[in-house]
N, C-alpha and C positions, 0 to 999 in steps of 0.2 A: 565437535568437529563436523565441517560436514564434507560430501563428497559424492560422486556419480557411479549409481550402480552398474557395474559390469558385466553379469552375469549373476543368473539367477541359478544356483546350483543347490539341488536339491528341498524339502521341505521344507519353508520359512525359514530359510537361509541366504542370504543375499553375497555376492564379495562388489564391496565396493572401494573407489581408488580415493584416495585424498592427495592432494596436490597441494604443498608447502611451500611459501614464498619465504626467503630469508635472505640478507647481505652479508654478502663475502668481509669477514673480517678485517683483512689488510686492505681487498681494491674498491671497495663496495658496490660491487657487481649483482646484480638482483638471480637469484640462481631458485631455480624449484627442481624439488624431491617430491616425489610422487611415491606413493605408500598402497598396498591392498590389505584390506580387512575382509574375515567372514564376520557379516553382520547376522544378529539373530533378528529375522524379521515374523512377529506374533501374529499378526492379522494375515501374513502371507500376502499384502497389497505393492510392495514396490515394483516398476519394471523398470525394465533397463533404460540405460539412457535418463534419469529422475534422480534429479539431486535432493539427496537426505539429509539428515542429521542424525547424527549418533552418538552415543556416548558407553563409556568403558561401563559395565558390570562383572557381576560373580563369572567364572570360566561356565559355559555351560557345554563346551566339549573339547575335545584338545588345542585344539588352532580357533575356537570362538567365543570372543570376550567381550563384545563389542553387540550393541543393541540400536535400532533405529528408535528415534522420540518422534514422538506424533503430537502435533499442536493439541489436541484435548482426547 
């Protein structure tokens, strides 16, 4: 998934928002749900405003499961 960091809160820790596009079942109405993740960020390099990619791993704290991927 990816999605835009919104704050940078505390040590190589990121929350960023994902925003999901899907049609309404019956009208087919294009409808978004917007989501927040604490992302675990390792290099400490995201700022705010910087769309990421991320992907689910192991819990590494109560509310953070969630890790940024970096192209290499």
């Amino acid at each position: 998934m990816s999605g835009t960091v919104l704050k940078k809160s505390g040590d190589k820790t990121v929350s960023v928002q994902v925003v999901l596009r899907r049609q309404h079942p019956t009208y087919g109405k294009t409808l978004e749900t917007a989501k927040k993740y604490l992302v675990h960020d390792p290099r400490n390099t995201a700022q705010v405003g910087q769309v990421v990619t991320i992907r689910e791993t192991r819990p590494l704290s109560a509310r953070k499961r969630w890790t940024i991927v970096y192209d290499s």
